[in-house]
Legacy VTK file of the C-alpha trace (Angstrom):
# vtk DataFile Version 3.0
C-alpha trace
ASCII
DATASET POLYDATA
POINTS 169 float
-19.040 29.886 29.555
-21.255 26.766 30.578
-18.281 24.516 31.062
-18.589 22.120 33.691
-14.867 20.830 34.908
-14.660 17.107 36.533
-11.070 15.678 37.648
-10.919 11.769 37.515
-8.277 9.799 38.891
-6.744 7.308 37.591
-6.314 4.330 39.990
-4.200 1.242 39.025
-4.228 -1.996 40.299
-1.495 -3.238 42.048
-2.567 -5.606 45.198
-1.523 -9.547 45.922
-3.189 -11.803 43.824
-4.537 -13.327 46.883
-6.711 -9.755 47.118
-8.790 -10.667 44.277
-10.604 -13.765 45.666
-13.834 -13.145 46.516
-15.267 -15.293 49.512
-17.180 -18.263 47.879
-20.943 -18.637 48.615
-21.186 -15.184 50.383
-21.906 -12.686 47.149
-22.677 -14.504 43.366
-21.271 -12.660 40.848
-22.537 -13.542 37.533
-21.516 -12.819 33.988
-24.656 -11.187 32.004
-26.041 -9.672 28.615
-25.998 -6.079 27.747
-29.887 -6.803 28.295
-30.030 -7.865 31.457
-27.838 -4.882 32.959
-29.043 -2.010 30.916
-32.138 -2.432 33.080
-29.951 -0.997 36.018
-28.057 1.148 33.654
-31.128 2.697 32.534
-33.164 2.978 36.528
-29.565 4.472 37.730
-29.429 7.367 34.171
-32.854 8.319 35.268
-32.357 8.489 39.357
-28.875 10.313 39.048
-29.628 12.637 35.879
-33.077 13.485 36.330
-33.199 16.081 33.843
-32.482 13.817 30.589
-35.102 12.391 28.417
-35.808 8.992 28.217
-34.242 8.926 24.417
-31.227 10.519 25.658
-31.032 7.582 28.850
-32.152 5.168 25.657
-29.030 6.031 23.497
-26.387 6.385 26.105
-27.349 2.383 27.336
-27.589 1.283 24.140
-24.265 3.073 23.040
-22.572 0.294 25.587
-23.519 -2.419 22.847
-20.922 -0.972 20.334
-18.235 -0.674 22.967
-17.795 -4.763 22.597
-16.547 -4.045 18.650
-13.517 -2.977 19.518
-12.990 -4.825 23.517
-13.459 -7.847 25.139
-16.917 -6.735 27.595
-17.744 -8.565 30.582
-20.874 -7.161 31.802
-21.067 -8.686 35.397
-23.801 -8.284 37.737
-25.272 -9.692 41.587
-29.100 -10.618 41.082
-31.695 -10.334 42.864
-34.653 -13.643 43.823
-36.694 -12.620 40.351
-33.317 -12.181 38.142
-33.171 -8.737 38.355
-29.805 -6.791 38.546
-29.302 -4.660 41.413
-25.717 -4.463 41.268
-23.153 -4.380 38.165
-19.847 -3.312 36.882
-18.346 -3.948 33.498
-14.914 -4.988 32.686
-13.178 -4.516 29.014
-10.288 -5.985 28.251
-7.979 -4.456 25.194
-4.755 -6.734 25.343
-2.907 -7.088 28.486
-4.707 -4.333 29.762
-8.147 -4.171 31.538
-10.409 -1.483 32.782
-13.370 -1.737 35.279
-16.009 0.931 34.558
-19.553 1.588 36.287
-19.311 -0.057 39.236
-23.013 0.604 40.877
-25.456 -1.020 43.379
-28.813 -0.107 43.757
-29.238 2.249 46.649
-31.887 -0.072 48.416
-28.727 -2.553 48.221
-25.867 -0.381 49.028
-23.400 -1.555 51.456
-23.812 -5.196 51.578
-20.934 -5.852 49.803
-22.163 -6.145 46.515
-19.640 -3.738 44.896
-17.000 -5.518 46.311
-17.603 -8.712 45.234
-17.815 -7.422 41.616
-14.712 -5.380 41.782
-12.807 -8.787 43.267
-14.483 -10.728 40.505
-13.510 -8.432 37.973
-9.996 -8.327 39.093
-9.991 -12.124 39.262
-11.493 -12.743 35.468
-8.389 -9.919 34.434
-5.397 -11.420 35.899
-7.242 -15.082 34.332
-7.191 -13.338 31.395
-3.294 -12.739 31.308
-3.569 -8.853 31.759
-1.031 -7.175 33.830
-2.527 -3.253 34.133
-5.893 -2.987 35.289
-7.466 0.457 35.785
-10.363 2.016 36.803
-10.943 5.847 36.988
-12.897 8.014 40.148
-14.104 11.080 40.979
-10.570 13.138 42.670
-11.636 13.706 46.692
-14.716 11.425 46.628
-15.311 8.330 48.972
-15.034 5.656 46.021
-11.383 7.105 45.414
-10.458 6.182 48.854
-12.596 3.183 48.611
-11.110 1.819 45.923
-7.308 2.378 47.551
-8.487 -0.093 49.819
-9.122 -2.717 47.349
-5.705 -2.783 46.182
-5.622 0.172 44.132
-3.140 2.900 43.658
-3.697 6.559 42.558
-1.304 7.185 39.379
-2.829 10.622 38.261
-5.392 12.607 36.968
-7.536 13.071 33.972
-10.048 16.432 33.183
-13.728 15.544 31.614
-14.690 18.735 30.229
-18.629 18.694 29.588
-20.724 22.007 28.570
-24.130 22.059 29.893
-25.008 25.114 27.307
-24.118 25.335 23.218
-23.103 28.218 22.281
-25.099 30.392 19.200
LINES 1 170
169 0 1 2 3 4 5 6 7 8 9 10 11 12 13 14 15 16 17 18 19 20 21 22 23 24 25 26 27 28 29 30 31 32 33 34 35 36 37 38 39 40 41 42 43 44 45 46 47 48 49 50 51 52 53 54 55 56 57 58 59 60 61 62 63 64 65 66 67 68 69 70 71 72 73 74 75 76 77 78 79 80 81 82 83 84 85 86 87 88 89 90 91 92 93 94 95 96 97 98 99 100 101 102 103 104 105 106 107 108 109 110 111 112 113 114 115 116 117 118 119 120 121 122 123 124 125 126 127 128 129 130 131 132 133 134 135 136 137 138 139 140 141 142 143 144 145 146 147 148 149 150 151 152 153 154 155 156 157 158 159 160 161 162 163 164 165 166 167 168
């Protein structure tokens, strides 16, 4: 029928406090515009989905401006020498409760630590901001699910994204 099934876990925090300092001078993790990251938003639409057109990468970035309506967003981000973001995550805050979504690096950058050091920050600027459940969601059986159990994080359940690659006539 054209329907494409993902299963996301849901992964809440629940680590020491003392887990969510990040090791100063090693990784700087800086707060930044919705400008300034949908660069990377945009190069990593285009490298991972290929197939969509540059209005449809245009409109799903730009869709990220509206989310801070409704949330607290902290758009946070590790820079490169010109300014440039080659790794970012975003953190919204809604009450006590916090999320961290897109966590990406660059894959020229990958493994340096980068992700970490965002993650830790974003944990850090949560629990500052008085909020006592912070989530973030992975793909079931993938290596950020486990990754991310390292951090602190525990698996509470699942959720089902439903997408249809086809509409119907």
């Amino acid at each position: 029928q054209g329907w494409q099934i993902l299963e996301l876990r849901l992964l809440l925090y629940g680590g020491a406090q003392s887990a969510t300092k990040v090791p100063p001078g090693l990784i700087t993790v800086v707060p930044v515009t919705h400008e300034v990251v949908s660069t990377l938003w945009q190069r990593s639409w285009r490298r991972d989905q290929p197939g969509f057109a540059d209005d449809a990468v245009r409109q799903l970035v730009d869709c990220e401006a509206l989310t801070d309506a409704v949330l607290r967003v902290v758009n946070l981000a590790v820079l490169d020498s010109r300014g440039e973001p080659i790794a970012a995550t975003q953190l919204r805050i809604d009450g006590a409760t916090a999320a961290i979504e897109a966590v990406m690096t660059e894959p020229a950058h990958r493994r340096a630590g980068f992700a970490r050091a965002l993650v830790l920050d974003a944990l850090a600027r949560a629990r500052t901001a008085g909020c006592d459940a912070i989530f973030l969601t992975a793909v079931a059986r993938g290596w950020p699910h486990h990754w991310y159990s390292r951090l602190g994080f525990t698996d509470v359940g699942s959720r089902f994204q439903a997408t249809r690659s086809t509409i119907p006539n």
